[in-house]
Short mmCIF file of the C-alpha atoms (twelve columns), coordinates in Angstrom:
data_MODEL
# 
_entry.id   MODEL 
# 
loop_
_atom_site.group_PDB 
_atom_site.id 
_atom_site.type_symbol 
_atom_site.label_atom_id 
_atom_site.label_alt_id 
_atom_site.label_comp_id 
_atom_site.label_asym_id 
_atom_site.label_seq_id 
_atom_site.Cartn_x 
_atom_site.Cartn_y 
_atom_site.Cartn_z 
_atom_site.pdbx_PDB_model_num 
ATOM 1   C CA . UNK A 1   88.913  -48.535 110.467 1 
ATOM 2   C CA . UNK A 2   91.149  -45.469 111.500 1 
ATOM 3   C CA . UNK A 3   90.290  -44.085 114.386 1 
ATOM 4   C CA . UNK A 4   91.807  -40.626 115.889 1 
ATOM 5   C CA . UNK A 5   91.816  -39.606 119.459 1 
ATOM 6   C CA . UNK A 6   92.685  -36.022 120.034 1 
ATOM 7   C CA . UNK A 7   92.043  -33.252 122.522 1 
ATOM 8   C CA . UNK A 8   93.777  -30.539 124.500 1 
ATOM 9   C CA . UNK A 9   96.730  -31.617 126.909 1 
ATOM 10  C CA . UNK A 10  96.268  -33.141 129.984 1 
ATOM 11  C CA . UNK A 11  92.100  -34.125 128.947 1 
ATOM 12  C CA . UNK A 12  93.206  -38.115 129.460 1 
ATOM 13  C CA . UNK A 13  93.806  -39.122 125.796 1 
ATOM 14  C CA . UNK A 14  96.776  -41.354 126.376 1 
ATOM 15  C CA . UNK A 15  94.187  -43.099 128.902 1 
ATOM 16  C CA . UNK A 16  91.942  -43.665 127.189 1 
ATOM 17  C CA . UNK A 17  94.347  -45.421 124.272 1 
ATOM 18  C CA . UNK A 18  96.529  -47.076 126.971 1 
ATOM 19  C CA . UNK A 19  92.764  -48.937 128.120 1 
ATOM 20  C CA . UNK A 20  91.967  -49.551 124.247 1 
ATOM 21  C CA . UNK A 21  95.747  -50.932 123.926 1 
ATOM 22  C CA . UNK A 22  94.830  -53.442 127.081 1 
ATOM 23  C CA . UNK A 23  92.379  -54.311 125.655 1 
ATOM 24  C CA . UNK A 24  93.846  -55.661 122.492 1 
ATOM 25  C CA . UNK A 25  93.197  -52.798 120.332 1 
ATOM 26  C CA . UNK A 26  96.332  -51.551 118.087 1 
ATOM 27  C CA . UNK A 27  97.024  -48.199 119.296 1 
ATOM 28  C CA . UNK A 28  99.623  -45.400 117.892 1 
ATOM 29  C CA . UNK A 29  100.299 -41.945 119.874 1 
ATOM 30  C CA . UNK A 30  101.965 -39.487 117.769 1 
ATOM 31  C CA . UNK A 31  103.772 -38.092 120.447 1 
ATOM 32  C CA . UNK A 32  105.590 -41.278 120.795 1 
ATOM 33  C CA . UNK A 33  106.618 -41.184 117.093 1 
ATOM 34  C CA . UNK A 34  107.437 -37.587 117.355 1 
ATOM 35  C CA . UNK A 35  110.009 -38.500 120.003 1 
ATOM 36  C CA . UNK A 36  111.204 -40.826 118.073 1 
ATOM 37  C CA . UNK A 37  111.981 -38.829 114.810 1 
ATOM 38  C CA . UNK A 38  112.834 -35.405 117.075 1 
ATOM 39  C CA . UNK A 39  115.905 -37.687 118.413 1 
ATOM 40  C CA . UNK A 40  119.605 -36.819 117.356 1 
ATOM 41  C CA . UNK A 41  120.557 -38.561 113.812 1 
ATOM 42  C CA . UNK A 42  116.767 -38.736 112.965 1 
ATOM 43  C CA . UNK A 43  114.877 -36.966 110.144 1 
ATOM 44  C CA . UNK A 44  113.148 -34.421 112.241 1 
ATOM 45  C CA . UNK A 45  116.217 -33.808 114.391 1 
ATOM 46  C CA . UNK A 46  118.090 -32.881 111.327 1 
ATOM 47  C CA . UNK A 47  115.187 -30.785 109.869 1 
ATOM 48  C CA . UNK A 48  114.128 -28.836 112.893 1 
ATOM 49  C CA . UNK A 49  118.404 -28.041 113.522 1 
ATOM 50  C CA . UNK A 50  118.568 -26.618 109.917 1 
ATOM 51  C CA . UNK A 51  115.382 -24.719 109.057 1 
ATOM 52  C CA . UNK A 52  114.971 -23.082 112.907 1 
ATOM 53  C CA . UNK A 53  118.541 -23.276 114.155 1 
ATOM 54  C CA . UNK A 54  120.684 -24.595 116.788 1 
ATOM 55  C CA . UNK A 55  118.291 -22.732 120.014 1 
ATOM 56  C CA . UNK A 56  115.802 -25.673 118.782 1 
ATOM 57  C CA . UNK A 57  118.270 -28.745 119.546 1 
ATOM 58  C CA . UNK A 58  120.268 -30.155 122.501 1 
ATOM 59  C CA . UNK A 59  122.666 -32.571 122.192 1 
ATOM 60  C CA . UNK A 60  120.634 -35.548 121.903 1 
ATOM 61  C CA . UNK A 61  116.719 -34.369 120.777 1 
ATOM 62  C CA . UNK A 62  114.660 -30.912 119.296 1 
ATOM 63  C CA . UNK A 63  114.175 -29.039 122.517 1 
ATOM 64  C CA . UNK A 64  110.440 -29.612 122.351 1 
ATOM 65  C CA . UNK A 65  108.955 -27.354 125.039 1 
ATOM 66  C CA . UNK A 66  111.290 -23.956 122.930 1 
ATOM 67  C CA . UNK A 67  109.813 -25.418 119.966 1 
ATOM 68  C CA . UNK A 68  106.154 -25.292 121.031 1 
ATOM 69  C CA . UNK A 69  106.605 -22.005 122.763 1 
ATOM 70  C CA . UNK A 70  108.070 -20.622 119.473 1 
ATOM 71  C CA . UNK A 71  105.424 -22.166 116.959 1 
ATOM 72  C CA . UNK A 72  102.548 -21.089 119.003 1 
ATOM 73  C CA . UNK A 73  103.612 -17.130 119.344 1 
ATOM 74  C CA . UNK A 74  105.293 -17.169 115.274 1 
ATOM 75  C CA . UNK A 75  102.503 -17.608 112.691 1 
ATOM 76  C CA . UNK A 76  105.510 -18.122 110.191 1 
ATOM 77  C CA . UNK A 77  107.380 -20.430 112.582 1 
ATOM 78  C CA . UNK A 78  104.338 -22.499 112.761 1 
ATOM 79  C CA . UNK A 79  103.864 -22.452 108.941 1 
ATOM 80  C CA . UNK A 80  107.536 -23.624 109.068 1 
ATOM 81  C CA . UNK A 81  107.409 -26.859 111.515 1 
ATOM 82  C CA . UNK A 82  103.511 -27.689 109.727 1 
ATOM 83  C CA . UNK A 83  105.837 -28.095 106.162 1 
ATOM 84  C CA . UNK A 84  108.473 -30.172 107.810 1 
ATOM 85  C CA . UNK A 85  107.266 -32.190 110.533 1 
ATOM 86  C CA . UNK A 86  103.578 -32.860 109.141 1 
ATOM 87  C CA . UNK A 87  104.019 -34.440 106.000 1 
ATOM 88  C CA . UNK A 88  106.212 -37.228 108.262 1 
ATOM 89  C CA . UNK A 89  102.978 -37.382 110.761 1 
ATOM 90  C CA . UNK A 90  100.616 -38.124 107.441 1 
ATOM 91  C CA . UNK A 91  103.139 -40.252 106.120 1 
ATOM 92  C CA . UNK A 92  103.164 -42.301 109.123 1 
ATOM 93  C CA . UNK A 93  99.397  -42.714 109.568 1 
ATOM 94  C CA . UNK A 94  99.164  -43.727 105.706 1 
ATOM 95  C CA . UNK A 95  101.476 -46.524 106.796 1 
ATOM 96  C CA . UNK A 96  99.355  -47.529 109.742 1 
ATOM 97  C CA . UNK A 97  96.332  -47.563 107.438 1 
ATOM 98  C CA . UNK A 98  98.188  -50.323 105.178 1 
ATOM 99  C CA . UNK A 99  99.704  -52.012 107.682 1 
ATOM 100 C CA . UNK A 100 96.248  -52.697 110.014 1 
ATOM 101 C CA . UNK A 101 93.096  -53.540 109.843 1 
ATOM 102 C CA . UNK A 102 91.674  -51.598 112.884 1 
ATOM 103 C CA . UNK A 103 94.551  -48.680 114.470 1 
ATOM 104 C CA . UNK A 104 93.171  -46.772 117.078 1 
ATOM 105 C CA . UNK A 105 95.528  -43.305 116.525 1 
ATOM 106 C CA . UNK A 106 96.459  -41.184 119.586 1 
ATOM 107 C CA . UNK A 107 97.307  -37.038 117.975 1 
ATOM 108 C CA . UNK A 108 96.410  -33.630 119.859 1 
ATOM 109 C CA . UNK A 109 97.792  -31.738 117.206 1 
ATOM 110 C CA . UNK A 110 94.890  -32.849 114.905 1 
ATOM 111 C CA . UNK A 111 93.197  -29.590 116.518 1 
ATOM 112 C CA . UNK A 112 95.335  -27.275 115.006 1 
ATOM 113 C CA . UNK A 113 94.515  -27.859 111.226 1 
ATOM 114 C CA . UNK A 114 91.666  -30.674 110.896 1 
ATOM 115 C CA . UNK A 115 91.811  -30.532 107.474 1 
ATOM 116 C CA . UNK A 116 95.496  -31.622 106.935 1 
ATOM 117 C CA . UNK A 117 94.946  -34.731 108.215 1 
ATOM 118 C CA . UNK A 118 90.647  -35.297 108.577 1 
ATOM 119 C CA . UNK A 119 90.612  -37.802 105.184 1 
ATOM 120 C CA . UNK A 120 92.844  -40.566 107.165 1 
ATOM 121 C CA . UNK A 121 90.143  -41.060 109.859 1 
ATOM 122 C CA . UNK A 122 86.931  -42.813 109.796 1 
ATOM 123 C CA . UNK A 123 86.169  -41.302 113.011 1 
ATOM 124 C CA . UNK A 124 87.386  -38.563 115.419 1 
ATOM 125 C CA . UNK A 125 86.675  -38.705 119.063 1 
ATOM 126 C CA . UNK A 126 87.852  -35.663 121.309 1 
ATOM 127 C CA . UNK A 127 88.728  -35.876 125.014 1 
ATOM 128 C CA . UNK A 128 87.742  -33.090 127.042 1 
ATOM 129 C CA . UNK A 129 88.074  -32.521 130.315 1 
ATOM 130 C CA . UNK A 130 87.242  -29.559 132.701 1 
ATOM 131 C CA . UNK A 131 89.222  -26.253 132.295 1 
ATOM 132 C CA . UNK A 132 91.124  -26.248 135.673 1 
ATOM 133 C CA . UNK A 133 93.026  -29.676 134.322 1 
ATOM 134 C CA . UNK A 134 94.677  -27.159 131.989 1 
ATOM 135 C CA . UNK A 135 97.907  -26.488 131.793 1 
ATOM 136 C CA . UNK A 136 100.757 -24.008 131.996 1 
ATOM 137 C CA . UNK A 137 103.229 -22.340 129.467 1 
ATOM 138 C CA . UNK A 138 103.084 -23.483 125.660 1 
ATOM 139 C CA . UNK A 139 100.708 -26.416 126.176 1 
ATOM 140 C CA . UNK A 140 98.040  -23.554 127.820 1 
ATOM 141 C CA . UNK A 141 98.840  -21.500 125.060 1 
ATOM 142 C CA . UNK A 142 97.718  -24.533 122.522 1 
ATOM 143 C CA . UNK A 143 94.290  -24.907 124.882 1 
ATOM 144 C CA . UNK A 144 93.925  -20.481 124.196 1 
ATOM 145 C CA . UNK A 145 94.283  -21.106 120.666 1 
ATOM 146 C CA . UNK A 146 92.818  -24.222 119.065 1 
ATOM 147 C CA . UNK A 147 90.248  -25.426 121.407 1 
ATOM 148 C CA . UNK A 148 87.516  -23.878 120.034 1 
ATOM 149 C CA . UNK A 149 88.779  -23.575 115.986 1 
ATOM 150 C CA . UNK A 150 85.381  -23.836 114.100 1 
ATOM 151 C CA . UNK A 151 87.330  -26.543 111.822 1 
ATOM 152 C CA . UNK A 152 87.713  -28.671 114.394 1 
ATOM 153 C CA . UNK A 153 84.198  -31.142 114.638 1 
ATOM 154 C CA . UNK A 154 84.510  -34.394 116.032 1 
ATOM 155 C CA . UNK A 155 82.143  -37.472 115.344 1 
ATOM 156 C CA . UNK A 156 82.161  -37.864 119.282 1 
ATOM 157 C CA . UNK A 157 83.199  -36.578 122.318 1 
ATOM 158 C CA . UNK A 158 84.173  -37.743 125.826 1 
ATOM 159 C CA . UNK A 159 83.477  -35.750 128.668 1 
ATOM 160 C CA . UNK A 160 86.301  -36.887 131.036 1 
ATOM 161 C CA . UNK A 161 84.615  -35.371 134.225 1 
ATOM 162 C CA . UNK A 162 83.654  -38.595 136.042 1 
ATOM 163 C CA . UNK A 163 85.073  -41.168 137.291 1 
ATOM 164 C CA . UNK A 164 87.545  -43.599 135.643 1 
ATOM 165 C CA . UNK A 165 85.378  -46.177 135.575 1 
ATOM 166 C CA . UNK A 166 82.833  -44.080 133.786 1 
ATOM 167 C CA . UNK A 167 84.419  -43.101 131.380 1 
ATOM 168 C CA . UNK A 168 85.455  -46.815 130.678 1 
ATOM 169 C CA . UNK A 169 81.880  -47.133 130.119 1 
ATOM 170 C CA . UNK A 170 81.614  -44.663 127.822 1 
ATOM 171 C CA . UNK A 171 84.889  -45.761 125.797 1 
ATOM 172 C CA . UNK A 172 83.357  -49.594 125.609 1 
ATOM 173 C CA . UNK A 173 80.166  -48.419 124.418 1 
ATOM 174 C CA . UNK A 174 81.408  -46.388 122.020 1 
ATOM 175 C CA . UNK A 175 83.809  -49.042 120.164 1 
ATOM 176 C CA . UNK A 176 81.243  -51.547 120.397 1 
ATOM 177 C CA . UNK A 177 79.015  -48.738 117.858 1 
ATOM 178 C CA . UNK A 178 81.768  -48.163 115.507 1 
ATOM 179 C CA . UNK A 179 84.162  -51.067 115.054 1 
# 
C-alpha cells in the first residue's frame, strides 16, 4: 500500500511521518530526496543550472527559496521545473512502490497537480492546520494558490488543531482502517 501525506507548509506533515517512522512504518519525504538531487554534481543540480540559469544555483545546491519564489509568480517557469524535476519525483515513488510492501510517502507538492502523480497512491491523507500557522514569502504564496485547487480531494484529512497527542489518536486510528 502507497500511502501519500501532503498538505500546505508548516500543517505538521513531517510529524506526523516522523511518528509513523517510530513506529516502524517505512516512511519517504520528498523534500529529503529533493535535497538530495538539488545538490551540486546531482541530476537536478545540473538541470535546474541549465534550463533556469546560474541566479538558481550556489556553489554547492539549487537556491531553493529563488526557485520557489520564481515558479510560483512564472506560469512558464513552473511549467519548466514540473518537466524537469517531476518526472525524477514519479520516478522515485515508482521505485518505492517495487521496493516495499507498505511506504508511507511524505510530498506537499502533490497539491499543485493531483493528477500527475494521484495513480501511485492508494490513499491520500492531507494535514491541515489553522491559517495563522501559515507562512511567509514563497511558501505563503503556495498556501494562496493551491490550497483550495478543486483537483486536489483527499481520501482523509487531519485536522491538526489539537493537541499532539490527539492527533496521535487520530493517525493510529486511521492506519489501523487502511493498512
Amino acid at each position: 500500500m502507497m500511502v501519500l501525506i501532503t498538505g500546505n507548509p508548516n500543517t505538521g506533515k513531517s510529524m506526523v511521518v516522523d511518528y509513523l517512522a517510530e513506529k516502524g512504518m517505512t516512511t519517504f519525504k520528498m523534500d529529503d530526496f529533493i535535497h538530495e538531487i538539488y545538490t551540486k554534481g546531482r541530476l537536478g543540480y545540473d538541470l535546474i543550472k541549465n534550463h533556469f540559469g546560474d541566479a538558481y544555483v550556489t556553489k554547492n545546491e539549487v537556491d531553493r527559496d529563488f526557485l520557489g519564489e520564481t515558479v510560483l509568480n512564472d506560469e512558464i517557469a513552473m511549467k519548466k521545473l514540473k518537466l524537469l524535476i517531476w518526472p525524477l519525483m514519479r520516478q522515485r515513488i515508482i521505485q518505492l512502490r517495487r521496493q516495499y510492501r507498505n511506504v508511507v510517502v511524505e510530498m506537499g507538492v502533490y497539491m499543485v497537480d493531483p493528477d500527475y502523480f494521484k495513480d501511485l497512491f492508494d490513499f491520500v491523507i492531507e494535514v491541515k492546520r489553522r491559517e495563522e500557522y501559515t507562512t511567509k514569502g514563497w511558501k505563503a504564496k503556495f498556501v494562496e494558490q493551491y490550497a483550495n485547487n478543486p483537483k486536489f480531494v483527499p481520501d482523509f484529512t487531519i485536522n491538526n488543531y489539537w493537541t499532539w497527542q490527539y492527533v496521535q489518536t487520530l493517525v493510529n486510528e486511521l492506519f489501523k482502517i487502511i493498512l
